[in-house]
C-alpha positions in Angstrom: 25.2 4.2 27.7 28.9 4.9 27.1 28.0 8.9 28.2 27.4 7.1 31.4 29.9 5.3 31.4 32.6 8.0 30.7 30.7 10.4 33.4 30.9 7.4 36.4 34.7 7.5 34.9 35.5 10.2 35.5 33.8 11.1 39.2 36.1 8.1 40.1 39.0 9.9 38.8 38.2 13.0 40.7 38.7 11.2 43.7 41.7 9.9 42.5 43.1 13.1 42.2 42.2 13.9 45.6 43.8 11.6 47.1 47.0 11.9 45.2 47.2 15.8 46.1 46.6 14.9 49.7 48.9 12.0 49.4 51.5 13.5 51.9 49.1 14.5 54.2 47.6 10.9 54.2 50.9 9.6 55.2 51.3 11.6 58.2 48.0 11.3 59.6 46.5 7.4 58.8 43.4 7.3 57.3 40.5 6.1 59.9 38.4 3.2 59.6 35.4 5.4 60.0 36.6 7.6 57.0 37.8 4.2 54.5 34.5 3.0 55.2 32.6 5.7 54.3 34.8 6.4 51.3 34.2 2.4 50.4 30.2 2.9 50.7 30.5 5.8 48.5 32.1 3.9 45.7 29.8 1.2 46.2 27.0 3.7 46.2 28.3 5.0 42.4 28.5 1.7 41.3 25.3 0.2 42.4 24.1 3.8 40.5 25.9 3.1 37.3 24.8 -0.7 36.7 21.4 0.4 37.8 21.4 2.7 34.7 22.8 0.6 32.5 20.4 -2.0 33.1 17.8 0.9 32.9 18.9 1.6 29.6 19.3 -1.8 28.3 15.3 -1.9 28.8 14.6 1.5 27.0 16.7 -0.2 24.1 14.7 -3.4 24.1 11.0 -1.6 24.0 12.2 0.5 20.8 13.3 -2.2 19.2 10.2 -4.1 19.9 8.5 -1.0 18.6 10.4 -0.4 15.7 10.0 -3.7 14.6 6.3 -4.0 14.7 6.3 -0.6 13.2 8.2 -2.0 10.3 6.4 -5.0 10.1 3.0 -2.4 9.3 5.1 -0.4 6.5 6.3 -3.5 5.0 2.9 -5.1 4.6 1.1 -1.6 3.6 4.5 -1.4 0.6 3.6 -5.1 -0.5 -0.5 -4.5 -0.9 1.2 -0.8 -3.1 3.1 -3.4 -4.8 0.1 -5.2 -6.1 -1.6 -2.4 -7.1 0.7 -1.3 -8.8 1.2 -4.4 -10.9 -2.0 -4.7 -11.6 -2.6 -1.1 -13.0 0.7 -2.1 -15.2 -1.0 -5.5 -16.0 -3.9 -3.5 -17.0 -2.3 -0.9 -19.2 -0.2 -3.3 -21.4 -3.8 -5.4 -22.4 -5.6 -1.9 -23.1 -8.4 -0.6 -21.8 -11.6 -2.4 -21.7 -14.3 -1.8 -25.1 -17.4 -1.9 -25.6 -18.7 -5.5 -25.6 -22.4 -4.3 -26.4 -21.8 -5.9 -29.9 -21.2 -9.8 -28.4 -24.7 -10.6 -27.5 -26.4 -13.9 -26.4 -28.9 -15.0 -28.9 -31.4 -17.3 -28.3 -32.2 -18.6 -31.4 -29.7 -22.0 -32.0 -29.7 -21.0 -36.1 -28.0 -17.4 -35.4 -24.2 -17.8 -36.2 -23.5 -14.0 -35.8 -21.8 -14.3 -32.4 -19.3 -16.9 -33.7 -18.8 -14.9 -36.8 -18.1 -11.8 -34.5 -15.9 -13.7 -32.0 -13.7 -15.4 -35.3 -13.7 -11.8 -36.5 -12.0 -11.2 -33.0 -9.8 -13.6 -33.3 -8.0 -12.3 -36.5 -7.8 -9.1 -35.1 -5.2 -10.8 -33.1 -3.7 -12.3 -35.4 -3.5 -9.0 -37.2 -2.0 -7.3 -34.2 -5.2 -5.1 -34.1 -6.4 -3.6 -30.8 -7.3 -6.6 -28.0 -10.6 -6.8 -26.3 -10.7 -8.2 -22.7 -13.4 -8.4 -20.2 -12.6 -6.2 -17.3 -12.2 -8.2 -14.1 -13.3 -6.3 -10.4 -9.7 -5.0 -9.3 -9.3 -4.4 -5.2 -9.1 -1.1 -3.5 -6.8 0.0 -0.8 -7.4 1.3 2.8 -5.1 1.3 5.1 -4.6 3.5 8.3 -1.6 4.2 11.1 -2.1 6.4 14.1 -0.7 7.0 17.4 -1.0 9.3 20.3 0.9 12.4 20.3 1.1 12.8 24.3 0.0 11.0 27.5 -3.8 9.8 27.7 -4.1 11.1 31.5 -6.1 8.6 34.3 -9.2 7.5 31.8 -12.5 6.5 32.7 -14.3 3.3 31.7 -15.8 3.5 28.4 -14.1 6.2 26.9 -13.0 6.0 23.5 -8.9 6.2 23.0 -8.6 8.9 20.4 -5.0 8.1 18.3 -4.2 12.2 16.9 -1.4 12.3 15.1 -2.1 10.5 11.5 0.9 8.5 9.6 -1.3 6.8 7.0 -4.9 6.6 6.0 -5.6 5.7 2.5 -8.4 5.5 1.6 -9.9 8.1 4.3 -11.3 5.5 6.3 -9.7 6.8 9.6 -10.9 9.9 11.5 -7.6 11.3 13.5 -10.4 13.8 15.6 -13.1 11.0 16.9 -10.7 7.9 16.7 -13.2 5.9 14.7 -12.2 4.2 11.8 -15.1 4.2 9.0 -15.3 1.0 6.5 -15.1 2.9 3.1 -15.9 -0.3 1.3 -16.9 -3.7 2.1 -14.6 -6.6 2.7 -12.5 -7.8 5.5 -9.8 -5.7 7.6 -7.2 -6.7 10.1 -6.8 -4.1 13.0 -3.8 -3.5 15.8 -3.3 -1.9 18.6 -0.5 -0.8 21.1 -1.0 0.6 24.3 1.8 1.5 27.0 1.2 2.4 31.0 3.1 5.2 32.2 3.9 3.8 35.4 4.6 1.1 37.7 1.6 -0.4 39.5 -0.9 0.6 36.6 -3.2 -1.7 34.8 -6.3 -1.1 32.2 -8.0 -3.4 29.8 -8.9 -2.0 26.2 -12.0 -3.2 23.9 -12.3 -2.6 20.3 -15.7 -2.3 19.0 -17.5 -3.2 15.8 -20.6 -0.9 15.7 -20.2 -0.5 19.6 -20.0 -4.2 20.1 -16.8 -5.7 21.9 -15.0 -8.2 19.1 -11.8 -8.0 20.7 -10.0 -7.4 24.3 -6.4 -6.5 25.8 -5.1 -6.6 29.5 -1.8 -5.0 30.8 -0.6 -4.5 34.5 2.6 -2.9 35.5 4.2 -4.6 38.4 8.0 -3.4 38.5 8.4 -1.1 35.5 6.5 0.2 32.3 3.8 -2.3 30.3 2.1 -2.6 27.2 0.1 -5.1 25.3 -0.7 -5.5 21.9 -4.0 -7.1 20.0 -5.4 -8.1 17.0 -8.4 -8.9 15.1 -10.0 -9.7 11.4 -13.5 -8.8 10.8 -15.5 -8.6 7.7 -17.1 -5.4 7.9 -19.7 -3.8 5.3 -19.8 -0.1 4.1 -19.6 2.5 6.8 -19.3 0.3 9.7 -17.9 1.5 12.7 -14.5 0.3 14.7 -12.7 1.9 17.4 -11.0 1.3 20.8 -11.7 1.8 24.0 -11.2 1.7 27.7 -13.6 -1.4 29.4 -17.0 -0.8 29.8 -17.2 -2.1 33.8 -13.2 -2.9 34.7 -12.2 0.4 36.3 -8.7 1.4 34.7 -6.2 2.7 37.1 -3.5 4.9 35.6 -2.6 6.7 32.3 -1.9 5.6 29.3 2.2 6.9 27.8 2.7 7.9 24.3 6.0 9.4 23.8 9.3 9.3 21.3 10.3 6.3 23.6 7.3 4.1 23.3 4.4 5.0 21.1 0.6 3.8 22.2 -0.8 3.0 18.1 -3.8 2.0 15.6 -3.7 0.7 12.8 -6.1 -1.4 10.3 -5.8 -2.7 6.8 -8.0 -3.9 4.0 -7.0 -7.7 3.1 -9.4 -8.6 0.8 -11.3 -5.6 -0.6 -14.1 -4.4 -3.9 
């Protein structure tokens, strides 16, 4: 913005240059109405030109902050589910690993004292600062993926499958970069996003994502004056190796491309919430 503002600075003055080294002829010969005029619209003109920018700009500035902040939001979530894991390997290493529990069996017989003799045996081990025994508990796994398109998705058909290439994250290899189809590697249930920007004014599309082909989830966006996007999200519980991905509509005929660029990036992403 202020490289625009110093270049419209200085064009105006240029002309104030001008007219100072034609000064003297100025005062001999009076300036027409037809030529003030003129010189009036032009400085209107530049004017009009420079605000027109700046507003232009101002918009840019809004959509990657917009972006930047629901990109952030993702990497903030995805550090805090880390986090967990983390504390729960630590959590894990200070009570030693899990032992062999064949010895504590269930007896049927009401006379047989040997599992409460075993378990007070356990008990002074504790006591005696002897090794701990602890029943494991099922710990959660972590998938999460990021993608977004590295370059304008040209005029698409309906039905066809948006394919998000360039891969940020995907742990847990869920997320195929090449088919745009993200693979449950384990059950449980996921949350998924998804971005998408139109290119141009006077554009509009709807996109579907899919579980195992189905439609769960929908998102509309029509440019009227200037560049549009539109955002969704869903939570599905999905078993192991089903299917999700996005799409163009099945029967509502899109009309336009789709932009992906280092101004506004068109984006998938998923997550594992509550996974075993």
């Amino acid at each position: 913005m202020a490289g625009l503002y110093w270049t419209t600075l200085s064009i105006l003055c240029c002309i104030c240059i001008i007219w100072m080294a034609n000064g003297a002829e100025i005062r001999k010969n009076t300036i027409s109405v037809e030529e003030f005029t003129e010189m009036k619209k032009m400085m209107t003109n530049l004017l009009e030109k420079y605000q027109a920018q700046e507003r232009r700009i101002a918009d840019l500035e809004f959509e990657i902050q917009t972006l930047k902040s629901t990109e952030d939001k993702s990497e903030n979530l995805l550090t805090e589910i880390m986090t967990e894991e983390e504390k729960s390997e630590i959590l894990k290493t200070k009570r030693g690993l899990p032992q062999d529990f064949s010895s504590f069996r269930t007896s049927n017989n009401p006379n047989d004292n040997s599992n409460e003799n075993q378990m007070t045996h356990h008990d002074s081990n504790l006591h005696n600062g002897k090794e701990v025994r602890i029943v494991p508990h099922p710990t959660e796994s972590v998938v999460a993926f990021y993608a977004y398109m590295s370059a304008y998705e040209n005029t698409p058909s309906t039905h066809h499958t948006l394919i998000f290439d360039h891969e940020v994250t995907n742990v847990g290899n869920g997320y195929s970069k090449h088919s745009g189809i993200f693979t449950a590697p384990i059950e449980g249930i996921y949350v998924f996003s998804w971005t998408i920007f139109m290119s141009s004014p006077g554009e509009y599309m709807s996109i579907e994502i899919t579980l195992n082909s189905q439609p769960v989830g929908a998102s509309y966006l029509h440019s009227v004056h200037d560049y549009a996007t539109a955002s969704g999200n869903v939570v599905l519980y999905m078993q192991k190796d089903d299917v999700v991905f996005t799409r163009t509509h099945t029967t509502y005929v899109p009309h336009g491309s789709i932009r992906s660029d280092n101004l506004m990036r068109s984006a998938f992403s998923g997550w594992c919430i509550s996974c075993h």
